[in-house]
N, C-alpha and C positions, 0 to 999 in steps of 0.2 A: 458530451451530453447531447444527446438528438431532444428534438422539437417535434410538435406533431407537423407541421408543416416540411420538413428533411423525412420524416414518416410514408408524407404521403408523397413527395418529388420518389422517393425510391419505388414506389408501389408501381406510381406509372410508369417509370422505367423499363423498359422492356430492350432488352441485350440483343442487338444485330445477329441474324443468323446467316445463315449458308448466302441466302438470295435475299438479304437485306432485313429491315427490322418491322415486316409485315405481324401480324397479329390477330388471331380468329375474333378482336373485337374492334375490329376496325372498321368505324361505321361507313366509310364510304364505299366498299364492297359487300356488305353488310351482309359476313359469310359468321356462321353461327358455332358453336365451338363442340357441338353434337349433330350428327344427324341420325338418319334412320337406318346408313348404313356403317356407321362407322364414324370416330374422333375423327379431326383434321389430321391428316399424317403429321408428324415431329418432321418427318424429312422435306416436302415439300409444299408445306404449308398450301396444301390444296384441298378441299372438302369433295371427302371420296364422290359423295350424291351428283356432282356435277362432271364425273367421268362417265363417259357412256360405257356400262357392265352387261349389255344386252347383248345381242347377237353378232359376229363381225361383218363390221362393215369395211367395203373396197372403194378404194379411188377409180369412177368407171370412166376414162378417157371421153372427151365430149363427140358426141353422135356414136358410141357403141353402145349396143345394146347391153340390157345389164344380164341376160342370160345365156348359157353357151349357143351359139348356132348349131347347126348340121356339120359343118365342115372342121369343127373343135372336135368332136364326135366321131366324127369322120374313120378314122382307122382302129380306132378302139372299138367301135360297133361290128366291123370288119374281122378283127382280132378276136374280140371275144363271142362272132358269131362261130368262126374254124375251131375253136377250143372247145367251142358246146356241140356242136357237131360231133369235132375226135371222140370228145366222151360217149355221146350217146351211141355213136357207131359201134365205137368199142365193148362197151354195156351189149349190146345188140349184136356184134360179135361173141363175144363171152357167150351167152345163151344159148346161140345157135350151135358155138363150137361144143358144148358141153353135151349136149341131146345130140351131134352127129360121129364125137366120140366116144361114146360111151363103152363101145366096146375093142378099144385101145388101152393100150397101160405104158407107163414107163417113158421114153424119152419119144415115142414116137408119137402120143396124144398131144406131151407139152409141145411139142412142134407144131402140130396141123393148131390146137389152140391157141400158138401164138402169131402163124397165120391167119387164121381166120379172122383174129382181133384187131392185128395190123391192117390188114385187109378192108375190114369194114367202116374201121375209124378213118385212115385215109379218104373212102370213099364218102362218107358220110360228112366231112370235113370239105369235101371239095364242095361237096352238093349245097350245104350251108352257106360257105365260103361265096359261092358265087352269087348266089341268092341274096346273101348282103350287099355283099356289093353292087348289085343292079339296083336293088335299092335301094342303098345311098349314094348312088348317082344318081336318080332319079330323082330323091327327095332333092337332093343339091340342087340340081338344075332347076328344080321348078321353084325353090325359092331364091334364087338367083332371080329369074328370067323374071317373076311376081313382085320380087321386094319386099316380101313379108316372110312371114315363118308362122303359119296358124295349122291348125287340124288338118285343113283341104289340102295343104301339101303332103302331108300323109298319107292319106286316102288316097291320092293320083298316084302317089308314087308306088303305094302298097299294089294298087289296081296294074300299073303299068308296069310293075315286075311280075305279076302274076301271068301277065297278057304275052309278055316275051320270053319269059322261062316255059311255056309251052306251046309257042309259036310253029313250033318241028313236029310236031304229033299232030297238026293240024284243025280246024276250026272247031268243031265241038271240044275238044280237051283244051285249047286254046282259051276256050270261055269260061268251062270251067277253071280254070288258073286263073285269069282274071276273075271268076266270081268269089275264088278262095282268097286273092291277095286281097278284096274290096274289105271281105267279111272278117277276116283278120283285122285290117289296119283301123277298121270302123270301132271294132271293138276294142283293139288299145286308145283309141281315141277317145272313146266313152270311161275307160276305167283311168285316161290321164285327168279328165274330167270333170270325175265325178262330186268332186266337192262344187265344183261351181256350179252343175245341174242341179245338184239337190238344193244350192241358195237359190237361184233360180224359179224353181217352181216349188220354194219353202216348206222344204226337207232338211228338217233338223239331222 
């Protein structure tokens, strides 16, 4: 025969689990037994609300920066500059082979068209190819030699590969190269940009 007092010793009883005999109504953590995301899990009597379910975040080693540099960058900007090249070359081969074979048939068309294609994607792949890479050298070094990584390193470096990729044609094509690498790099600097100029000068 129970008592109300053996009634209420069992109520508060509460049975040891996994990680001891915690309890969603244990005032001195005063963790609540609902929240807005969800029950306290049964398995690890943790209240989901206080796990961070937002974005992932990384352990970022002290004094590095938290975003990739140039030089993480570095051979994939290189890589996927020859790969955009091949293509377009090739595209651009296609075209040309197509309107210079036209009046070819049979295995001797598909030949000069697979010429042509190899032909021009190589070439177009080098011409890229190098072009990346003088400028990401250039951007490297100048945020080496600087110690920052802002816009203005872009810009020098868009400019100084424009300046040296037409060095050999001599001063007026020279300029213009420099004036195409400036006007390029200014403009991807404006469209990486663009949401802080528009807070900026409050442009919803």
């Amino acid at each position: 025969m129970t008592t109300d007092s053996d009634t209420m010793d069992q109520q508060a009883f509460q049975p040891p689990g996994l990680f001891g005999s915690y309890s969603g109504n244990n005032g001195g953590l005063n963790f609540s037994g609902t929240s807005s995301l969800g029950s306290i899990s049964p398995y690890m009597n943790v209240d989901p609300s206080y796990l961070n379910l937002g974005e992932p975040q990384f352990i970022v080693p002290s004094g590095q920066a938290r975003t990739r540099g140039r030089f993480e960058f570095f051979f994939s900007h290189i890589g996927g500059s020859v790969m955009a090249g091949a293509c377009y070359g090739g595209l651009n081969g296609l075209r040309i082979s197509l309107s210079e074979t036209k009046d070819l048939k049979g295995k001797v068309k598909f030949s000069q068209v697979l010429t042509l294609v190899t032909k021009q994607g190589a070439s177009s792949a080098n011409v890229v190819g190098v072009v990346a890479l003088m400028y990401s050298l250039f951007g490297l070094g100048i945020s080496w030699g600087r110690g920052t990584e802002d816009e203005l390193n872009t810009i020098a470096a868009g400019t100084l590969t424009g300046l040296l990729y037409k060095s050999s044609a001599g001063i007026p094509k020279m300029l213009r190269g420099g004036a195409a690498g400036l006007g390029l790099s200014t403009a991807y600097c404006l469209y990486q940009s663009r949401d802080r100029l528009k807070a900026s000068i409050g442009i919803n």
